[in-house]
mmCIF file as Biopython writes it, N, C-alpha, C and O atoms, coordinates in Angstrom:
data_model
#
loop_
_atom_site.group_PDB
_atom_site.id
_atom_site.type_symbol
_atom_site.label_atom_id
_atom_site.label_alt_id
_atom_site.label_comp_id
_atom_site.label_asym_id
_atom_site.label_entity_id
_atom_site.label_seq_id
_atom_site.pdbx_PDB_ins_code
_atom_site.Cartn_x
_atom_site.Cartn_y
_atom_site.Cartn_z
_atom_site.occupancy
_atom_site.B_iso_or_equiv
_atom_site.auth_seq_id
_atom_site.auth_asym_id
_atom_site.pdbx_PDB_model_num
ATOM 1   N N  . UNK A ? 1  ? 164.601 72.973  71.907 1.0 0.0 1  A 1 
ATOM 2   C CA . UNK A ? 1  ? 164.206 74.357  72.005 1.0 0.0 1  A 1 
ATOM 3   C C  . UNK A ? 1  ? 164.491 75.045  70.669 1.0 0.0 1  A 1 
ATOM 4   O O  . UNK A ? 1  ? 165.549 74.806  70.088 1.0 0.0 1  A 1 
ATOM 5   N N  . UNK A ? 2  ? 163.409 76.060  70.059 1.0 0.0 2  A 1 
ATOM 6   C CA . UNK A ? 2  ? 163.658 76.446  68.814 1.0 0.0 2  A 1 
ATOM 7   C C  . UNK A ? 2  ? 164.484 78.032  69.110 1.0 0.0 2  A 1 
ATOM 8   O O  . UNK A ? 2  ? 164.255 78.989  69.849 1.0 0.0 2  A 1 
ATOM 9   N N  . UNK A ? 3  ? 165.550 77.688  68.085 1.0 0.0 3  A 1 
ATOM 10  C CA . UNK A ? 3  ? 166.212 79.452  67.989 1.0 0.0 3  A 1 
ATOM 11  C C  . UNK A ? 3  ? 165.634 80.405  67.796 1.0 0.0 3  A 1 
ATOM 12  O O  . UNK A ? 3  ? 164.860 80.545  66.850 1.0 0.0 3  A 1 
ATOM 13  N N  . UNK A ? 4  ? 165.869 81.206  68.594 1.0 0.0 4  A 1 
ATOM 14  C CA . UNK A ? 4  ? 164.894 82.827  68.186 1.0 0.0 4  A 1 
ATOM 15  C C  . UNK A ? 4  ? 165.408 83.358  66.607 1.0 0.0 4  A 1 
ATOM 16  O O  . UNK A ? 4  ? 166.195 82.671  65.955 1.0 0.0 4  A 1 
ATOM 17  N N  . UNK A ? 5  ? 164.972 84.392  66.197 1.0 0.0 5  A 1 
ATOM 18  C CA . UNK A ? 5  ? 165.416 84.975  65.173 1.0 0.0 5  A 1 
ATOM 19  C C  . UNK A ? 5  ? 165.812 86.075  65.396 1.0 0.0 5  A 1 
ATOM 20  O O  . UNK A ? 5  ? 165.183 86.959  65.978 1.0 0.0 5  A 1 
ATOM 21  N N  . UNK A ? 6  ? 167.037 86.150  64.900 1.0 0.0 6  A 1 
ATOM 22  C CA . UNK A ? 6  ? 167.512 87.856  64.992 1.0 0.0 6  A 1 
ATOM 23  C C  . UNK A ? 6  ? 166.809 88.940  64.663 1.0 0.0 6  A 1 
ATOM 24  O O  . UNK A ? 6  ? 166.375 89.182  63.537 1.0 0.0 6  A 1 
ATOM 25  N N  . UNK A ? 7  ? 166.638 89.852  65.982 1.0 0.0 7  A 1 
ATOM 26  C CA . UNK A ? 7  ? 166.120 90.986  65.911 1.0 0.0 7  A 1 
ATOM 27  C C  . UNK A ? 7  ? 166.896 91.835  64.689 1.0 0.0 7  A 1 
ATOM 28  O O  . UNK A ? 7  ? 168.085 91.848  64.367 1.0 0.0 7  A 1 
ATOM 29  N N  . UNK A ? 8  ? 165.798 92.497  64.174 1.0 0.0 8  A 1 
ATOM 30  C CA . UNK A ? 8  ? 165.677 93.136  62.821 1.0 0.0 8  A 1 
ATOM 31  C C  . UNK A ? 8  ? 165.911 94.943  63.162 1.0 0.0 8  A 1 
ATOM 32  O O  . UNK A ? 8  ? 164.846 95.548  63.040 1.0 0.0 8  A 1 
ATOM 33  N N  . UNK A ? 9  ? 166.838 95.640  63.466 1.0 0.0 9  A 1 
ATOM 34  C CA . UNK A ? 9  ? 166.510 97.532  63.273 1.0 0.0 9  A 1 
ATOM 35  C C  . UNK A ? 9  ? 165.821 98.059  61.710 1.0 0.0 9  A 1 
ATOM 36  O O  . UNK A ? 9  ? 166.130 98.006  60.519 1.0 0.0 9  A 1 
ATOM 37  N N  . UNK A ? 10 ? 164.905 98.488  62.408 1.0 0.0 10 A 1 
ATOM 38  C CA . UNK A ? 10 ? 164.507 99.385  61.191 1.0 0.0 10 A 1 
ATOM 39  C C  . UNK A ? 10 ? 164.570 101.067 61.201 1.0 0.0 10 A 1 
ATOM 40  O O  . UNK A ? 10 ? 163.976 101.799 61.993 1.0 0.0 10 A 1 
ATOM 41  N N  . UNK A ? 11 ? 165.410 101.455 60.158 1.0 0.0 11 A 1 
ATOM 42  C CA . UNK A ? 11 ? 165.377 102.974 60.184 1.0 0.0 11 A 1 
ATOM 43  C C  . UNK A ? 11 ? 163.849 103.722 60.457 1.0 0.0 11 A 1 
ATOM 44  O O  . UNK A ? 11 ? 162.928 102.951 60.726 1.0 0.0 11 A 1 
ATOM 45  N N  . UNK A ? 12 ? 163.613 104.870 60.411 1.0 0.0 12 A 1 
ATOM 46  C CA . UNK A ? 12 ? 162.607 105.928 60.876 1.0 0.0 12 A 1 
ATOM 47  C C  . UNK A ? 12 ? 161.683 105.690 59.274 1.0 0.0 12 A 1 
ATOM 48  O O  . UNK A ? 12 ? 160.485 105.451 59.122 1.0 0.0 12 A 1 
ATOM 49  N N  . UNK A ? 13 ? 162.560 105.831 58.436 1.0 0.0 13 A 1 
ATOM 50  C CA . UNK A ? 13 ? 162.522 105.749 56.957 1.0 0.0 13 A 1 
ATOM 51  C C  . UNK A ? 13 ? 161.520 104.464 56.537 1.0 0.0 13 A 1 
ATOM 52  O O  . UNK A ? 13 ? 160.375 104.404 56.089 1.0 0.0 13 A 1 
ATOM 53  N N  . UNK A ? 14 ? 162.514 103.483 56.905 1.0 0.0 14 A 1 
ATOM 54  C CA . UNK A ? 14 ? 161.638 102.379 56.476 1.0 0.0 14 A 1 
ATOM 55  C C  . UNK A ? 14 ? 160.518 101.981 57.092 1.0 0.0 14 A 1 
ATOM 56  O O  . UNK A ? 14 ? 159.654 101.268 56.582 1.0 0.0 14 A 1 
ATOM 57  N N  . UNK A ? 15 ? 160.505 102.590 58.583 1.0 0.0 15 A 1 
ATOM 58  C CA . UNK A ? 15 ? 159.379 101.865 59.176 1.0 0.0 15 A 1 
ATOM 59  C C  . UNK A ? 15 ? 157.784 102.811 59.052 1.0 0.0 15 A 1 
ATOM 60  O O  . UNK A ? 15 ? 156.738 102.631 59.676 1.0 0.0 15 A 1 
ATOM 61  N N  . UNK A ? 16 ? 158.102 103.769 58.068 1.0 0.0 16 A 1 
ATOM 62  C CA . UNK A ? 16 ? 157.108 104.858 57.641 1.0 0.0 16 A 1 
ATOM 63  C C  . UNK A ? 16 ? 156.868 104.566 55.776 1.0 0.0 16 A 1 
ATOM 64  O O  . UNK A ? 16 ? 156.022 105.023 55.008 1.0 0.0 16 A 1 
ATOM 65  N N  . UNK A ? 17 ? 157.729 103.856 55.605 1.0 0.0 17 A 1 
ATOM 66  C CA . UNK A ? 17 ? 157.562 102.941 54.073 1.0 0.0 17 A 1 
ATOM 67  C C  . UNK A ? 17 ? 156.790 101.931 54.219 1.0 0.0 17 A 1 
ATOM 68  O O  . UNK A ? 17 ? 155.838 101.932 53.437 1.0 0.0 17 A 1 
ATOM 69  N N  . UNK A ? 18 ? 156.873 100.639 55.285 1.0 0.0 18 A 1 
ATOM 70  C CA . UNK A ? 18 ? 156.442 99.665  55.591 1.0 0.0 18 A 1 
ATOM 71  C C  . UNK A ? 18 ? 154.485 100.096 56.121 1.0 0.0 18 A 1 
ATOM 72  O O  . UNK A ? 18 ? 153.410 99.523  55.947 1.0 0.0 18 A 1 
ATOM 73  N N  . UNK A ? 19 ? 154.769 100.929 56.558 1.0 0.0 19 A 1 
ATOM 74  C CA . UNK A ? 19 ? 153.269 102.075 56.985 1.0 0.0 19 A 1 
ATOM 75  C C  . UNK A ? 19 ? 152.863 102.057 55.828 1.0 0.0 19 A 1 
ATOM 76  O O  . UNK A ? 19 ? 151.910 101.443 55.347 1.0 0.0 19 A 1 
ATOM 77  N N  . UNK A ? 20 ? 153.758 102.896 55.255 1.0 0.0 20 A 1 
ATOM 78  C CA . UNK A ? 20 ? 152.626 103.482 53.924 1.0 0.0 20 A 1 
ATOM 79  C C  . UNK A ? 20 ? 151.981 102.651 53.040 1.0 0.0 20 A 1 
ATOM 80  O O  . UNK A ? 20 ? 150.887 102.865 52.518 1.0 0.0 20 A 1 
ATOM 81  N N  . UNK A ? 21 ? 152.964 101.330 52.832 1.0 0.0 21 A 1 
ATOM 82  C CA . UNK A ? 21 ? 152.810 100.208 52.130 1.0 0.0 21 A 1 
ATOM 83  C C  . UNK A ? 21 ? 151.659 99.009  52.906 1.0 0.0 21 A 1 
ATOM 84  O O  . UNK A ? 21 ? 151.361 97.999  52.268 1.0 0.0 21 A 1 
ATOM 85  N N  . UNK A ? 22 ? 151.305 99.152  53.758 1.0 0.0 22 A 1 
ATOM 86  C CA . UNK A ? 22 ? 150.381 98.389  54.623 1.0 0.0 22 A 1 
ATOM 87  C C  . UNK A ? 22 ? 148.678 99.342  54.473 1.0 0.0 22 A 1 
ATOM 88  O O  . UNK A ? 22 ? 147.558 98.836  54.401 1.0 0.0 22 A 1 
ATOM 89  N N  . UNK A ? 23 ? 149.055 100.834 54.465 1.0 0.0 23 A 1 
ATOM 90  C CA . UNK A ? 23 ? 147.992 101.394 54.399 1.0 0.0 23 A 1 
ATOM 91  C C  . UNK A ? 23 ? 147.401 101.655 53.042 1.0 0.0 23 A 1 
ATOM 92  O O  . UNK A ? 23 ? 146.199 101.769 52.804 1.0 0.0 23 A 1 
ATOM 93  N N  . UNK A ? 24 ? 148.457 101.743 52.122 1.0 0.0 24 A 1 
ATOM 94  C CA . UNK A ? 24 ? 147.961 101.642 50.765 1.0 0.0 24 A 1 
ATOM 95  C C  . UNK A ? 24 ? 147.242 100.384 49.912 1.0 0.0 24 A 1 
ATOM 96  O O  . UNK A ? 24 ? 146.438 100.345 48.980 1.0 0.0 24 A 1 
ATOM 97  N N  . UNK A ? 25 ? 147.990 99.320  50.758 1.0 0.0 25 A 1 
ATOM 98  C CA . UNK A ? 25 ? 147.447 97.868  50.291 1.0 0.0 25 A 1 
ATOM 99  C C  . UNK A ? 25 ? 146.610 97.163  50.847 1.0 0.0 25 A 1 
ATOM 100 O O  . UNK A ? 25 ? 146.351 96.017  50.480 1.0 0.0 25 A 1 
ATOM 101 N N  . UNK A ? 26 ? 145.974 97.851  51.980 1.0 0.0 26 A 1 
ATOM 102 C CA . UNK A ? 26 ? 144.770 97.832  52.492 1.0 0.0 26 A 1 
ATOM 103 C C  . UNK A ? 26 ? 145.199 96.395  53.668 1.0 0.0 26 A 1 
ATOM 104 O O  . UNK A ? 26 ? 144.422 95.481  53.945 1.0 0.0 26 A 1 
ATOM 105 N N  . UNK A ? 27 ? 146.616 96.552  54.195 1.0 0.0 27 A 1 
ATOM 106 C CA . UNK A ? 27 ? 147.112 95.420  54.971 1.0 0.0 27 A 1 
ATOM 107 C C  . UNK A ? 27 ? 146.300 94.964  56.232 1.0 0.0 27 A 1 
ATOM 108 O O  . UNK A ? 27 ? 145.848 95.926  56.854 1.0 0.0 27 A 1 
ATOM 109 N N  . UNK A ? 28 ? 145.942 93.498  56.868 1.0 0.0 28 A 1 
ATOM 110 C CA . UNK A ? 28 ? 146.006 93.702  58.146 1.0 0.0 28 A 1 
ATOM 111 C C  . UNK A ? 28 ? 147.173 93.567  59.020 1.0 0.0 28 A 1 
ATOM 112 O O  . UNK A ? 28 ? 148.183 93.637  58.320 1.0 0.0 28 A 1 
ATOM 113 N N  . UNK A ? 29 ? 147.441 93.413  60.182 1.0 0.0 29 A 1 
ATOM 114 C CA . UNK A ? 29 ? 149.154 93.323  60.697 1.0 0.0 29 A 1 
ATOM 115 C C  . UNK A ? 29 ? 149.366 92.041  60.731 1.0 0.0 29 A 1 
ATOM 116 O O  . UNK A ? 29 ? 150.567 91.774  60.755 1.0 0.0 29 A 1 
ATOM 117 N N  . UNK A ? 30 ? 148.481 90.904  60.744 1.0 0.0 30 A 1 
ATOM 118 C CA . UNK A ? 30 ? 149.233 89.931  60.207 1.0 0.0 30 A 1 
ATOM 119 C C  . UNK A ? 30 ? 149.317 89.653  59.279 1.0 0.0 30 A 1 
ATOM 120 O O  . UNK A ? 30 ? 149.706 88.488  59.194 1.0 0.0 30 A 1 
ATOM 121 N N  . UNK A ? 31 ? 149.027 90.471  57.700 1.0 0.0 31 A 1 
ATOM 122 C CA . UNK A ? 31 ? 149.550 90.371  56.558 1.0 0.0 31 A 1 
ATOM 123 C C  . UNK A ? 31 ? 150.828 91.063  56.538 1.0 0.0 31 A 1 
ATOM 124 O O  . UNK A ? 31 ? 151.709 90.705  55.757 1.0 0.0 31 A 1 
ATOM 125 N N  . UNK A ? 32 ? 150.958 91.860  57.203 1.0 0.0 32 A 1 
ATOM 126 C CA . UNK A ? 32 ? 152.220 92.900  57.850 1.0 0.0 32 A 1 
ATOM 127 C C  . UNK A ? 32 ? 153.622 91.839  57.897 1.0 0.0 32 A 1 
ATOM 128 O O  . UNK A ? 32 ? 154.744 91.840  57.390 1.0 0.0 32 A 1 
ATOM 129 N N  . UNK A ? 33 ? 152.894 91.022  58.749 1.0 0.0 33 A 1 
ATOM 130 C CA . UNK A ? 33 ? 153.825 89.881  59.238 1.0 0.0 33 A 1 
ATOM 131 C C  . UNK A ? 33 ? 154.335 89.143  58.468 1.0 0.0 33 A 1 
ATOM 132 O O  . UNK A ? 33 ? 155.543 88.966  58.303 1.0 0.0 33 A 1 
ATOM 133 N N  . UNK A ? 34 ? 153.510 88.674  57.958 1.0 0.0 34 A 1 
ATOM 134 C CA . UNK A ? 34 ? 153.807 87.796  56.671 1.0 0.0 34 A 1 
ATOM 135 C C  . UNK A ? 34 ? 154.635 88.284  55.642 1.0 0.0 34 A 1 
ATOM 136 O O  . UNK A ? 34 ? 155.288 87.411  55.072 1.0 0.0 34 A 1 
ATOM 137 N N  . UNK A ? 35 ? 154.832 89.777  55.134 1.0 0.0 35 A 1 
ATOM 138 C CA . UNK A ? 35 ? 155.258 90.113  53.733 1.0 0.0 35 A 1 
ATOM 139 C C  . UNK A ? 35 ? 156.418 90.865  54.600 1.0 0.0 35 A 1 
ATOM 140 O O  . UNK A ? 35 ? 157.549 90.604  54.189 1.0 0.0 35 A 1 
ATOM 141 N N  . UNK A ? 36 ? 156.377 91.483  55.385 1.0 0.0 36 A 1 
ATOM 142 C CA . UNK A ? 36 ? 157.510 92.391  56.298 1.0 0.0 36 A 1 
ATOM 143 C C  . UNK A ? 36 ? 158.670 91.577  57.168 1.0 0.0 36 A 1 
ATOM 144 O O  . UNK A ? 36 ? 159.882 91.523  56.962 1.0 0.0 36 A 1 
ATOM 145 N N  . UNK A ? 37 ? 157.870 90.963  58.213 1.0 0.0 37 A 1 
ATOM 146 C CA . UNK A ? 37 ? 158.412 90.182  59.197 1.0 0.0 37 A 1 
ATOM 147 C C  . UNK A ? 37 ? 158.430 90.846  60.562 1.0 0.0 37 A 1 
ATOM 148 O O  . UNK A ? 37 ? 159.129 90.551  61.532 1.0 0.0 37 A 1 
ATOM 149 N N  . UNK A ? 38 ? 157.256 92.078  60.408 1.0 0.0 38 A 1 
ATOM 150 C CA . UNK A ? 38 ? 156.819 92.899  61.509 1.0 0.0 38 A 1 
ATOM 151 C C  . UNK A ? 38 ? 156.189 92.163  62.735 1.0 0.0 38 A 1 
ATOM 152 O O  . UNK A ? 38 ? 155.108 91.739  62.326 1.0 0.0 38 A 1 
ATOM 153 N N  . UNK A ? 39 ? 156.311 91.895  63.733 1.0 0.0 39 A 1 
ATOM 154 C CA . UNK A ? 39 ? 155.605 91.716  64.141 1.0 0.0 39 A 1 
ATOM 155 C C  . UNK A ? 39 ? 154.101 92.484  64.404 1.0 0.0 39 A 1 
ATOM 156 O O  . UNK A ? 39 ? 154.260 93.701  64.312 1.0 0.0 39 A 1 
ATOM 157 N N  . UNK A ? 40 ? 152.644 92.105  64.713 1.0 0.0 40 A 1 
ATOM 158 C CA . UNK A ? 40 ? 151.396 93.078  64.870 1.0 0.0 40 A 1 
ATOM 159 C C  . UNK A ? 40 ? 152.023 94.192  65.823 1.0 0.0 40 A 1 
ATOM 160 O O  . UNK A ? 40 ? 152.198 95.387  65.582 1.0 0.0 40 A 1 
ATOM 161 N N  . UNK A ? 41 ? 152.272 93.563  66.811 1.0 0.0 41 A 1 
ATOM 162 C CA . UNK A ? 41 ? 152.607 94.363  68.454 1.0 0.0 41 A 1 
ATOM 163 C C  . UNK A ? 41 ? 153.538 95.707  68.066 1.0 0.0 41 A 1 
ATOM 164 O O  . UNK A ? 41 ? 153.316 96.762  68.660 1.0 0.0 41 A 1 
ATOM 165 N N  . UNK A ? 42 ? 154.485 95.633  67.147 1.0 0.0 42 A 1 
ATOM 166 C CA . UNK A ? 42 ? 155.543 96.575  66.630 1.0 0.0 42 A 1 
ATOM 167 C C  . UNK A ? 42 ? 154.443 97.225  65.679 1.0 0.0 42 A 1 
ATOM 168 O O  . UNK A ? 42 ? 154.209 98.422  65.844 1.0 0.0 42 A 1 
ATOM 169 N N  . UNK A ? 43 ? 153.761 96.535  64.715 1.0 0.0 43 A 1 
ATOM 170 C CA . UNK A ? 43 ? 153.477 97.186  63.715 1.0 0.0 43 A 1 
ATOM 171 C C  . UNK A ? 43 ? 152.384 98.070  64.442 1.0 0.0 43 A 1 
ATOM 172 O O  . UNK A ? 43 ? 152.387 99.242  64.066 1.0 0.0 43 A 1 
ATOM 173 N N  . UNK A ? 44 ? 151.322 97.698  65.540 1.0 0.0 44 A 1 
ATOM 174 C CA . UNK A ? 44 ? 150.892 98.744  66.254 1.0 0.0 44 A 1 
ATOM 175 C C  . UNK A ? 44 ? 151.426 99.698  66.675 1.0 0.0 44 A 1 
ATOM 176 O O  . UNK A ? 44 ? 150.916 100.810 66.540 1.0 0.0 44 A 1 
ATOM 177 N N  . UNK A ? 45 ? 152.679 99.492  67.341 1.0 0.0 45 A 1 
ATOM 178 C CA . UNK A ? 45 ? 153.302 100.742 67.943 1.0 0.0 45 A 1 
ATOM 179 C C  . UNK A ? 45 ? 153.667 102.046 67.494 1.0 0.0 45 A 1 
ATOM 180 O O  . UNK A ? 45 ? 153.707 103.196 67.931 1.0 0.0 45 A 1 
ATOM 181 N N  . UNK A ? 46 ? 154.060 101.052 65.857 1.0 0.0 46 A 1 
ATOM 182 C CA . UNK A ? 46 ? 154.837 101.711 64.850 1.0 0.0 46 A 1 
ATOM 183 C C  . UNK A ? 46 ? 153.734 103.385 64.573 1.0 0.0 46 A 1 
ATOM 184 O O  . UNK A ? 46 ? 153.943 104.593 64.683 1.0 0.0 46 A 1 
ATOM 185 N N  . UNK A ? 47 ? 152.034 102.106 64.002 1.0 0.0 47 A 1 
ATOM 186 C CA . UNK A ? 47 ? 151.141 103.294 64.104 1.0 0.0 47 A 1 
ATOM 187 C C  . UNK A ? 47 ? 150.937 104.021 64.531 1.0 0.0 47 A 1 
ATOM 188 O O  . UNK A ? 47 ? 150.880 105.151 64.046 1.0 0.0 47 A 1 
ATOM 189 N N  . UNK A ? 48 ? 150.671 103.610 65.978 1.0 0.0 48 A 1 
ATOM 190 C CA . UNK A ? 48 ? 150.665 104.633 67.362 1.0 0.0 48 A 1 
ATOM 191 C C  . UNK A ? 48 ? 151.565 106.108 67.053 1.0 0.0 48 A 1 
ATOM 192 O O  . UNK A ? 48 ? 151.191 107.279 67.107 1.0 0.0 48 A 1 
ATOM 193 N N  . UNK A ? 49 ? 153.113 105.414 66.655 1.0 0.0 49 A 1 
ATOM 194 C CA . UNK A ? 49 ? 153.756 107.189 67.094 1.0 0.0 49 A 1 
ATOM 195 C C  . UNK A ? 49 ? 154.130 107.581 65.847 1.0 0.0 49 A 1 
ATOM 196 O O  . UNK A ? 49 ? 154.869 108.564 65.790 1.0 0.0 49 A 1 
ATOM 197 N N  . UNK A ? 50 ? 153.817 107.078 64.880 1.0 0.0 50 A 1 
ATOM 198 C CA . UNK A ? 50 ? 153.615 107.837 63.715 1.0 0.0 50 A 1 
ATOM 199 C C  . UNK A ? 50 ? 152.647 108.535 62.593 1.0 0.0 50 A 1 
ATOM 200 O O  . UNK A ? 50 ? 152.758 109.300 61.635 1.0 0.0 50 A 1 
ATOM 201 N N  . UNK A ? 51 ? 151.481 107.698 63.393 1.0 0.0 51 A 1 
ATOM 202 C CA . UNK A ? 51 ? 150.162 108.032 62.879 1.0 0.0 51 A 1 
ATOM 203 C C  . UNK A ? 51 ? 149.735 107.981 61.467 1.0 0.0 51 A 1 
ATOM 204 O O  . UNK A ? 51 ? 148.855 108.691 60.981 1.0 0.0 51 A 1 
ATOM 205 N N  . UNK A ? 52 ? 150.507 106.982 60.772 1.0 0.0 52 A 1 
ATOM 206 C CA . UNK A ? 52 ? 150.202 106.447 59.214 1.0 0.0 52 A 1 
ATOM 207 C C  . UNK A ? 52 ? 149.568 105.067 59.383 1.0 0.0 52 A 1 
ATOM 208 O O  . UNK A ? 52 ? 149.738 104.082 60.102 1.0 0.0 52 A 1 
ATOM 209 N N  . UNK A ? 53 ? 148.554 105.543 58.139 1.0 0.0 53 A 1 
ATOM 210 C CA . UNK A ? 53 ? 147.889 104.393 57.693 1.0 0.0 53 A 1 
ATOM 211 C C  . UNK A ? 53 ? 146.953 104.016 58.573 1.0 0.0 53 A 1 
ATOM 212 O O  . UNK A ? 53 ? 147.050 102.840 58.922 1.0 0.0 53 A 1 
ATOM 213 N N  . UNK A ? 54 ? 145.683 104.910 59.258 1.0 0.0 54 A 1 
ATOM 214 C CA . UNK A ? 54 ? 145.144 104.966 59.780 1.0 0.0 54 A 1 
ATOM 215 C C  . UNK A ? 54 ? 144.089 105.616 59.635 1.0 0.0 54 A 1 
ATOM 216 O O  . UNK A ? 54 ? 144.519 106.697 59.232 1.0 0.0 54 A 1 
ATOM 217 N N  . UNK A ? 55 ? 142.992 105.702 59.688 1.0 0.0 55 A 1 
ATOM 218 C CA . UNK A ? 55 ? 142.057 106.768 59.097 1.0 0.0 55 A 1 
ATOM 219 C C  . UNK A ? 55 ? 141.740 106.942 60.365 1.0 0.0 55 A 1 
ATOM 220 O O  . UNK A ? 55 ? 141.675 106.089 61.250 1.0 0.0 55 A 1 
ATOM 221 N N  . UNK A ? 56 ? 141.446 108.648 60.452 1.0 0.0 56 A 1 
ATOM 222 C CA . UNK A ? 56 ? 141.074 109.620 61.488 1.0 0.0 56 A 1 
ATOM 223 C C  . UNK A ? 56 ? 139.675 109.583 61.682 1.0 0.0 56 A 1 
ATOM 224 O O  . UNK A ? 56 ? 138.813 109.641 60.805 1.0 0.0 56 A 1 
ATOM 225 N N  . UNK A ? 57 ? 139.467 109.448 63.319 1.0 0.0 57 A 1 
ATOM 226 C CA . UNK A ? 57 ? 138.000 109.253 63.530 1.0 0.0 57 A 1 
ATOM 227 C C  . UNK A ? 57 ? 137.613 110.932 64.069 1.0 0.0 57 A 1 
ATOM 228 O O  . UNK A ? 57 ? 138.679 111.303 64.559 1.0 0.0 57 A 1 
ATOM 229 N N  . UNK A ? 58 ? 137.096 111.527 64.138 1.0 0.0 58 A 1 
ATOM 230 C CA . UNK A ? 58 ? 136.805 112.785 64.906 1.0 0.0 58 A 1 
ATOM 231 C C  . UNK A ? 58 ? 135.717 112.481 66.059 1.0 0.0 58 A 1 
ATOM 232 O O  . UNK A ? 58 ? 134.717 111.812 65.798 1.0 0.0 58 A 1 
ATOM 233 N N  . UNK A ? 59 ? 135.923 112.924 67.152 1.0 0.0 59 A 1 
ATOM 234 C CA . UNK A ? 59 ? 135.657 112.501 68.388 1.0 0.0 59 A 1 
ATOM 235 C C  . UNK A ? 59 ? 134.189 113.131 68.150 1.0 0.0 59 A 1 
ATOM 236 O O  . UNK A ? 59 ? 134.203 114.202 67.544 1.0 0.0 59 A 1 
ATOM 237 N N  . UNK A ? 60 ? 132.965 112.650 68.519 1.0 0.0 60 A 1 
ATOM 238 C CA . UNK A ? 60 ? 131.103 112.724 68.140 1.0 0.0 60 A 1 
ATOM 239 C C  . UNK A ? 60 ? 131.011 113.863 69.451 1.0 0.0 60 A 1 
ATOM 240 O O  . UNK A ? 60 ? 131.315 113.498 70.586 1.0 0.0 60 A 1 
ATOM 241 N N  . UNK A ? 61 ? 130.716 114.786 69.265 1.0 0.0 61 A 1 
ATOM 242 C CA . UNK A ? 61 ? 130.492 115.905 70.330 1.0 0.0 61 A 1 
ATOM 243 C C  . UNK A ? 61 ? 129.020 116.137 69.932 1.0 0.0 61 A 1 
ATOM 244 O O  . UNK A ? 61 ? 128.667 116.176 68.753 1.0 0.0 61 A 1 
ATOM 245 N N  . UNK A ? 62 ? 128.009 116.319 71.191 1.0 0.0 62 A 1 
ATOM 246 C CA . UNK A ? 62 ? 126.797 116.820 71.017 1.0 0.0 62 A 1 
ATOM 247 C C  . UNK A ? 62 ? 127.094 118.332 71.210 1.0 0.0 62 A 1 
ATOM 248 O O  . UNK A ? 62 ? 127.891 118.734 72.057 1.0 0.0 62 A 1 
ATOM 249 N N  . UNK A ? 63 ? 126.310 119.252 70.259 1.0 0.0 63 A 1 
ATOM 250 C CA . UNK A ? 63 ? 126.237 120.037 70.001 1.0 0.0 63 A 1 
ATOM 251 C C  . UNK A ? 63 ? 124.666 120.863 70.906 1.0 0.0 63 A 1 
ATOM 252 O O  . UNK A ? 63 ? 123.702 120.962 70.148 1.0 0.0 63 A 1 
ATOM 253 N N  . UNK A ? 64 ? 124.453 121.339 72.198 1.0 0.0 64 A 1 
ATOM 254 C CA . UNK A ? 64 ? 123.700 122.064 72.234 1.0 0.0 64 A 1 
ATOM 255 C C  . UNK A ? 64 ? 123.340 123.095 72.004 1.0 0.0 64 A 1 
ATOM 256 O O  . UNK A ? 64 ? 123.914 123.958 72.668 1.0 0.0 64 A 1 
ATOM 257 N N  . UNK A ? 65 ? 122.170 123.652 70.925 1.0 0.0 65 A 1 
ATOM 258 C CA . UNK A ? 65 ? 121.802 124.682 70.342 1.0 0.0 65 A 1 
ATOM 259 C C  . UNK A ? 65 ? 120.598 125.111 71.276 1.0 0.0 65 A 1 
ATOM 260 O O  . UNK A ? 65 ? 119.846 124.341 71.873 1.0 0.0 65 A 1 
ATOM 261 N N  . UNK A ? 66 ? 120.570 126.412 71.283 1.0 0.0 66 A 1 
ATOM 262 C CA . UNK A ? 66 ? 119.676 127.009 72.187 1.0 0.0 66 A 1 
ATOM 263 C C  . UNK A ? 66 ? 118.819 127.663 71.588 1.0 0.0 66 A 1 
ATOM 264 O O  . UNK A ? 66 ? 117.946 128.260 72.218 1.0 0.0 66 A 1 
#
């Protein structure tokens, strides 16, 4: 059976560095993985409640003009 690896804490700090650095370098999350040791699943979450490194879609509303 293979050993797990010790779970890693990351401050508020770093895990909005690790963001910025994924969104600036045009990362996917398993390049995330690879250079961080993020897992995708975290590094989603991470996005989710911090909302970096993401580009904003604006929701397509039809507009009826009368």
């Amino acid at each position: 059976m293979a050993a797990r690896k010790k779970r890693t804490r990351y401050s508020e700090a770093e895990r909005k560095k690790i963001l910025e650095a994924a969104a600036s370098g045009g990362l996917t999350a398993e390049a995330v993985k690879k250079q961080f040791g993020v897992t995708p699943v975290t590094y989603y979450s991470w996005r989710k409640k911090y909302g970096v490194g993401r580009k904003r879609r604006g929701r397509r509303t039809s507009c009826a003009t009368s």
